[in-house]
Short mmCIF file of the C-alpha atoms (twelve columns), coordinates in Angstrom:
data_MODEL
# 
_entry.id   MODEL 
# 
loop_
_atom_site.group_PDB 
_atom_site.id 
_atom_site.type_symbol 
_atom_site.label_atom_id 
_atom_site.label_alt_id 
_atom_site.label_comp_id 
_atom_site.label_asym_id 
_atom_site.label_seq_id 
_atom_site.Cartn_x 
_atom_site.Cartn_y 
_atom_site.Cartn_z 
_atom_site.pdbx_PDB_model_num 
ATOM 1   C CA . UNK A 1   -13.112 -18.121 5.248   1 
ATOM 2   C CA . UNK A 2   -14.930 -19.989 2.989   1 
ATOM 3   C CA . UNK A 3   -14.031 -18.622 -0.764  1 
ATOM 4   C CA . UNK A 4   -11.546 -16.593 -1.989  1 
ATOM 5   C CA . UNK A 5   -11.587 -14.281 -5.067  1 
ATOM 6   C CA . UNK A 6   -9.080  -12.377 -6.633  1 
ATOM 7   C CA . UNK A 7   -10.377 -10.010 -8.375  1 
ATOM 8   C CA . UNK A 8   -8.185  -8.298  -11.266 1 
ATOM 9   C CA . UNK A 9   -8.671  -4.512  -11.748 1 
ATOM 10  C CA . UNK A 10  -8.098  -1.542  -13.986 1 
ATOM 11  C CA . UNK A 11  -9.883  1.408   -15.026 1 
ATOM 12  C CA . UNK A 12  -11.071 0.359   -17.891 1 
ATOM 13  C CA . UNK A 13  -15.484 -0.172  -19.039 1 
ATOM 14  C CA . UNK A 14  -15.189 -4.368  -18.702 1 
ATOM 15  C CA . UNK A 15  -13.306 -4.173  -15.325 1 
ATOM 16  C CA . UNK A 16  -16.303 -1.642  -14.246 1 
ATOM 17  C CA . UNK A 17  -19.006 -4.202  -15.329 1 
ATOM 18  C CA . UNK A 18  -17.132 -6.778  -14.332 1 
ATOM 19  C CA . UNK A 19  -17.465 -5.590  -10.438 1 
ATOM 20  C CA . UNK A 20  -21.040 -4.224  -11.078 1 
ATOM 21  C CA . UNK A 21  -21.466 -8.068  -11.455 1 
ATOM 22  C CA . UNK A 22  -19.404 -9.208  -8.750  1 
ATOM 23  C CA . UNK A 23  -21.376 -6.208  -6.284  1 
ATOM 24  C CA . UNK A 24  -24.609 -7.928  -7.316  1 
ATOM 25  C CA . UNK A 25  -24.286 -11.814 -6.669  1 
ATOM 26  C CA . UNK A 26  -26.473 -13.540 -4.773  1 
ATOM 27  C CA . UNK A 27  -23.360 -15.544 -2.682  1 
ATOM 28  C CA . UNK A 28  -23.150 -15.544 1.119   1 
ATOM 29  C CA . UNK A 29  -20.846 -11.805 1.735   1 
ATOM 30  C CA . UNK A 30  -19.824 -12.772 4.756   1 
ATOM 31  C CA . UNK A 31  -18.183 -15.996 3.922   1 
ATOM 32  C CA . UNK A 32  -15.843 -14.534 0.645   1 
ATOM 33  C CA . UNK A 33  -12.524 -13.052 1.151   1 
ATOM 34  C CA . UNK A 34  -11.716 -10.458 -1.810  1 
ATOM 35  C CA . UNK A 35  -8.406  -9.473  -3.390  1 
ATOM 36  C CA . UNK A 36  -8.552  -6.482  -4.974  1 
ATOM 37  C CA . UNK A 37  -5.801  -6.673  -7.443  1 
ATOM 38  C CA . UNK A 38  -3.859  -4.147  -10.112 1 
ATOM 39  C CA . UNK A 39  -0.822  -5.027  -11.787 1 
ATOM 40  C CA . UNK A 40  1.764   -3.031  -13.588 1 
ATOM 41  C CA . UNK A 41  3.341   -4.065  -16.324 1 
ATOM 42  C CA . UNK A 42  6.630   -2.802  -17.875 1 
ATOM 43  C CA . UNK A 43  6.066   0.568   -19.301 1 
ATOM 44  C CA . UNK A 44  5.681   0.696   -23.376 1 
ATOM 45  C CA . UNK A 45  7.929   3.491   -25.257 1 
ATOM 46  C CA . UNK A 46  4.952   5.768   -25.415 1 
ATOM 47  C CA . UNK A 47  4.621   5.639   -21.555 1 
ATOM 48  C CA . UNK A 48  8.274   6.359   -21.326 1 
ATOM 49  C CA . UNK A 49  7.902   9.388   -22.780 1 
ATOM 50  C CA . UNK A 50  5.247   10.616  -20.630 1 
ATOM 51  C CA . UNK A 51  8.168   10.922  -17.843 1 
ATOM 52  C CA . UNK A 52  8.714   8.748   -15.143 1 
ATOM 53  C CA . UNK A 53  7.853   10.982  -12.420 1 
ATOM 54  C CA . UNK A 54  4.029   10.500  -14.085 1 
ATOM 55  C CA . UNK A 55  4.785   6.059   -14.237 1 
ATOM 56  C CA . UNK A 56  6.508   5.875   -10.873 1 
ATOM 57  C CA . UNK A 57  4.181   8.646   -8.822  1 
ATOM 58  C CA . UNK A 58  0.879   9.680   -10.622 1 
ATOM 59  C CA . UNK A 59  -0.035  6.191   -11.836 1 
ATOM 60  C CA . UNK A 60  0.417   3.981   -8.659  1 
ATOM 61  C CA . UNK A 61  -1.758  6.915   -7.128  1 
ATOM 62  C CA . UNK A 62  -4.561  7.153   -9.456  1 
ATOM 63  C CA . UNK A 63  -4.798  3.171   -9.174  1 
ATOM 64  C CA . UNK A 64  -4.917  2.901   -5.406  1 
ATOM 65  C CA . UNK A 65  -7.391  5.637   -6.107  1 
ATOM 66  C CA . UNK A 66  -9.322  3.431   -7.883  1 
ATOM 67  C CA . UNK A 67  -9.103  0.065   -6.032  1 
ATOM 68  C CA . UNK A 68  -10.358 1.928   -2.559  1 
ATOM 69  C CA . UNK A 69  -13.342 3.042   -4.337  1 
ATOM 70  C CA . UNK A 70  -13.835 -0.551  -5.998  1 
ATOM 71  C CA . UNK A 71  -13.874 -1.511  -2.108  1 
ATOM 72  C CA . UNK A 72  -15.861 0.924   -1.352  1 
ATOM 73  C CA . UNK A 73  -18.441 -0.015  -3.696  1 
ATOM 74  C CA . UNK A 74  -18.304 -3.767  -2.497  1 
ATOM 75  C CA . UNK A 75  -18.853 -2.969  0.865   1 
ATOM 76  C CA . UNK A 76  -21.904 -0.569  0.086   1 
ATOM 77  C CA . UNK A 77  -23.398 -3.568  -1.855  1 
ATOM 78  C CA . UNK A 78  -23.007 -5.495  1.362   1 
ATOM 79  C CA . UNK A 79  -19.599 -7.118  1.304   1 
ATOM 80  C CA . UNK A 80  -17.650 -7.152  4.739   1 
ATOM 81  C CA . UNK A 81  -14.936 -4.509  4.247   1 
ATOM 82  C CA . UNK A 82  -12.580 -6.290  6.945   1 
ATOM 83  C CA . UNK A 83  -12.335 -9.612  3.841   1 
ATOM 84  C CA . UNK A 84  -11.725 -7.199  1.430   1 
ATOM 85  C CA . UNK A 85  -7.836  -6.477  0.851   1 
ATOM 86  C CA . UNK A 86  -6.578  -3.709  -1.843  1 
ATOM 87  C CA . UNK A 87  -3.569  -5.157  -3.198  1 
ATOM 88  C CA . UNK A 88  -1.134  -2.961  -5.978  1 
ATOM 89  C CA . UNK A 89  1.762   -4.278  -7.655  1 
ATOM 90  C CA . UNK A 90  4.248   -1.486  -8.995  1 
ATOM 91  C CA . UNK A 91  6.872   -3.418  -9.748  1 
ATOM 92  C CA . UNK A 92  6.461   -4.251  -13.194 1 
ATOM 93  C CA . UNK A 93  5.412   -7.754  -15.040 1 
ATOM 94  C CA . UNK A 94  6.170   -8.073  -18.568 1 
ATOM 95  C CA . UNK A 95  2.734   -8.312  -18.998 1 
ATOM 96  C CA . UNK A 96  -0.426  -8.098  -16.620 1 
ATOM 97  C CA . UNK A 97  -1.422  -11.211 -17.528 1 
ATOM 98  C CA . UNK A 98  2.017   -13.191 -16.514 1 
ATOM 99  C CA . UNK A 99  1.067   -10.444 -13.020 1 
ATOM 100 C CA . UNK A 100 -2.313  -11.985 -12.362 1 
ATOM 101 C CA . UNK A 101 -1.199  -15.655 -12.696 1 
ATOM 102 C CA . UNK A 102 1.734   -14.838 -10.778 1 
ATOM 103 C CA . UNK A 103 -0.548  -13.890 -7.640  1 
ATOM 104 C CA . UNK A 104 -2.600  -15.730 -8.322  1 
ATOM 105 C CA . UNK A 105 -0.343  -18.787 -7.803  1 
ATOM 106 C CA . UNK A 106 1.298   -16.983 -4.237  1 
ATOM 107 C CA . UNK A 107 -2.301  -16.174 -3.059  1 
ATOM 108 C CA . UNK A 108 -4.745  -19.031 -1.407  1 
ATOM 109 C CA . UNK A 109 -7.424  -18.288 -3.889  1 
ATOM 110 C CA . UNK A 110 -9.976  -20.545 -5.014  1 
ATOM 111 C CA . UNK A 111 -11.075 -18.311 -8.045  1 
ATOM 112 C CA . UNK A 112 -9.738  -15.095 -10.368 1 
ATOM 113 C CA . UNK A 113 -12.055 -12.946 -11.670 1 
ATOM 114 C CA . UNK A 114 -10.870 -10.539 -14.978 1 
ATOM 115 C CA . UNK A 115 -13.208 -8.385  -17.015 1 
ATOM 116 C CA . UNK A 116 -13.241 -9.089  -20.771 1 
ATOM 117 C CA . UNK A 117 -13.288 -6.634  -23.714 1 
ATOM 118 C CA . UNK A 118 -16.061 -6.083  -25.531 1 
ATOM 119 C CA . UNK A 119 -16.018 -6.681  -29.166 1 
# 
C-alpha cells in the first residue's frame, strides 16, 4: 500500500465536507489505505445525565452507523472498500483530540485528515 490516511470522523457539517473532499480527489484509489476513525471522549456532566444506557449503547451505535455509510460513500466514489477499515474507539480519551494523536501514533499512517469548523 502506498499511502495511508486516517481519516477523523463525527457527525458533524465540517467532518461531512471534509469527506465530500476526500470522495472527490484526483489520487490513485487503489493505492490509499483509509482509516475511518471516531473517538470518544470522556462524557461531559450534561451527557451524564442523559443516562448511560444512551453513552454506552445508543451512541457507539449511531457512530458505527455513521462510519459504514462514510465507507460506503468512499467506495461509491471509487475507493476500494477492501483498504478501507471502520475503526471506533469507545473507551474514552479525555479529549478527541489527545484520541486522534493517540492512533494516530499506533497506526502506520502517513497522513490525518480532520474537518475544521467553520467560523
Amino acid at each position: 500500500m502506498a499511502s495511508s490516511i486516517l481519516l477523523a470522523v463525527d457527525d458533524s457539517v465540517s467532518s461531512r465536507e471534509m469527506m465530500e473532499f476526500i470522495a472527490n480527489l484526483s489520487i490513485g484509489r487503489d493505492n490509499v489505505s483509509i482509516t475511518l476513525l471516531h473517538v470518544f471522549q470522556k462524557p461531559s456532566a450534561s451527557e451524564e445525565l442523559m443516562g448511560e444506557k444512551y453513552m454506552k449503547e445508543k451512541q457507539p451505535a449511531r457512530m458505527l452507523d455513521m462510519l459504514n455509510e462514510t465507507k460506503f460513500k468512499l467506495v461509491k466514489s471509487g475507493y476500494n472498500p477492501e483498504n478501507i477499515e471502520v475503526k471506533l474507539i469507545t473507551d474514552p480519551y479525555p479529549t478527541v483530540t489527545e484520541g486522534i494523536i493517540d492512533q494516530f501514533n499506533k497506526g502506520n499512517y502517513k497522513m490525518v485528515v480532520i474537518g475544521r469548523k467553520h467560523k
